[in-house]
N, C-alpha and C positions, 0 to 999 in steps of 0.2 A: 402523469398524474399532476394535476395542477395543485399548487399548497398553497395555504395563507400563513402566516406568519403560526398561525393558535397548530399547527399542525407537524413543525417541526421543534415549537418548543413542548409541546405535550411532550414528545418523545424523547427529547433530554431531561423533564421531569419525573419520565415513567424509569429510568434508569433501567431500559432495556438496554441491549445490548444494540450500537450505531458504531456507523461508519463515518467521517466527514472527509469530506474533500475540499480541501481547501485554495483555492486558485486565486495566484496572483497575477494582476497586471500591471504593465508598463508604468502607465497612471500612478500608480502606487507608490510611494517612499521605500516602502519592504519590497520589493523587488530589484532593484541592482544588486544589493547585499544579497540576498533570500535568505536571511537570517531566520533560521529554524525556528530559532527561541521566539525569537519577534512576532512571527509569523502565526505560529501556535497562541502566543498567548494574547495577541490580537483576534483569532478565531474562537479561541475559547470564552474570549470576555464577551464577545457581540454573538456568542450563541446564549452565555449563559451557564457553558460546563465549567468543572470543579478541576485543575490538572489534576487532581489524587485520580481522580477517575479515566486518566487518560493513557492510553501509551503508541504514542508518535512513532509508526511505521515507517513511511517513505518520503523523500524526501527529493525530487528532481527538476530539475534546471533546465531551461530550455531558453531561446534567442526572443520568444514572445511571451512567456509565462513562466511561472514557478507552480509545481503541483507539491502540497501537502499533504498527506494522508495519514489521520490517526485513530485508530479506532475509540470509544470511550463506553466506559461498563460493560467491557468484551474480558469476564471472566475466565471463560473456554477457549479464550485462545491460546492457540499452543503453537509457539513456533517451528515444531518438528511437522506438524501435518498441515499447515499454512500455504504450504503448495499448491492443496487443494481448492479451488473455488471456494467460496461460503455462500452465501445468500443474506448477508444482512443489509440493511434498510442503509442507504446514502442520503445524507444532509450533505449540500452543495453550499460552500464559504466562496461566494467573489468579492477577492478584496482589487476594486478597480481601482479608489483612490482613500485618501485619507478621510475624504467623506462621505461615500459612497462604498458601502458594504453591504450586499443583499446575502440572502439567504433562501434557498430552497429542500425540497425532498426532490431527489433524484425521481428522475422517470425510470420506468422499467428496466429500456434499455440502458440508458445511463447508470445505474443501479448495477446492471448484470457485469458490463463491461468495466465499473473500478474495480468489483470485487475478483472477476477475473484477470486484469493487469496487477491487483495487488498478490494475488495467487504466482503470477508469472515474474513477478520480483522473488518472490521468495524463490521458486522456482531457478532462475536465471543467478540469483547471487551464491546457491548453495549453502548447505548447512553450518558453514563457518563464521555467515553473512554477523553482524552485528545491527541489532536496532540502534537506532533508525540506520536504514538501508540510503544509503543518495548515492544519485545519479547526474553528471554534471555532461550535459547535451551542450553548453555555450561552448563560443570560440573556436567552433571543431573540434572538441571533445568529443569521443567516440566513446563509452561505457565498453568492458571487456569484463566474460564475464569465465575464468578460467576453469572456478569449478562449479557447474551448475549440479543439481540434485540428481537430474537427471541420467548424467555422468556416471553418476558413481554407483546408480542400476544397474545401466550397461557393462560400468566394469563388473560388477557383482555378477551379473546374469551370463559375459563371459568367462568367469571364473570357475561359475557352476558348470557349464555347457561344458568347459576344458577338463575338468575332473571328470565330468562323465566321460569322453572320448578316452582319455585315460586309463580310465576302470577300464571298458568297455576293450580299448585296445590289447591289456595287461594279459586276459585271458583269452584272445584269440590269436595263436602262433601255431 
């Protein structure tokens, strides 16, 4: 989807519920730090949003970029079922340099695939995670993720299966 500028500010004015992605580069002064705060409220001022309306998801590090992801007037979110995919709308933040800041609306794909990687954070840090979630990929940093969500199904789901076997066993002698 191609956007003009009037297309992703309507929708920080409509105070729907968005997503931003925020991306730094090299180029950029905030990217050696990838100071969270910096970052954010640099994205937030050159979109236009309010922080009251914000709340700062993800936060990861990488050897060519820094990704920030926060959603904003996302009343319904809930971090116990954030696992799940969602479908909301992505505004794209490149912050390439100190004077050079674009803005876009994600395309489709681009669109499908944050809000599925933001799904698979939440997913991969488990239920214990704290917002904002970061992820430090520099210097050979390897991210470890000990209790995922999904973990703690499987032990559930072998807990249940074991008491059944059990039952089951109890009365057949």
């Amino acid at each position: 989807m191609a956007s003009n500028p009037q297309d992703w500010r309507e929708l920080i004015t409509s105070r729907k519920p968005v997503r931003v992605l925020v991306i730094v580069y090299p180029g950029s002064s905030l990217f050696k730090e990838s100071n969270l705060s910096l970052i954010r409220d640099t994205a937030l001022q050159r979109i236009g949003a309010d922080e009251k309306d914000c709340k700062t998801l993800i936060l990861s590090t990488w050897t060519r970029r820094t990704a920030l992801v926060l959603d904003l007037c996302h009343t319904t979110y809930d971090f116990k079922t954030a696992h799940h995919p969602e479908s909301l709308t992505v505004i794209i933040v490149h912050i390439i340099s100190e004077t050079k800041i674009t803005v876009n609306i994600a395309r489709a794909a681009d669109r499908d695939e944050t809000n599925k990687q933001v799904a698979h954070m939440h997913e991969s840090q488990g239920f214990d995670a704290i917002l904002p979630m970061v992820e430090e990929h520099r210097n050979g940093a390897v991210p470890s993720y000990p209790n995922p969500r999904s973990l703690m199904f499987r032990k559930s789901e072998r807990a249940l299966k074991g008491q059944g076997a059990l039952s089951q066993g109890a009365g057949s002698t």
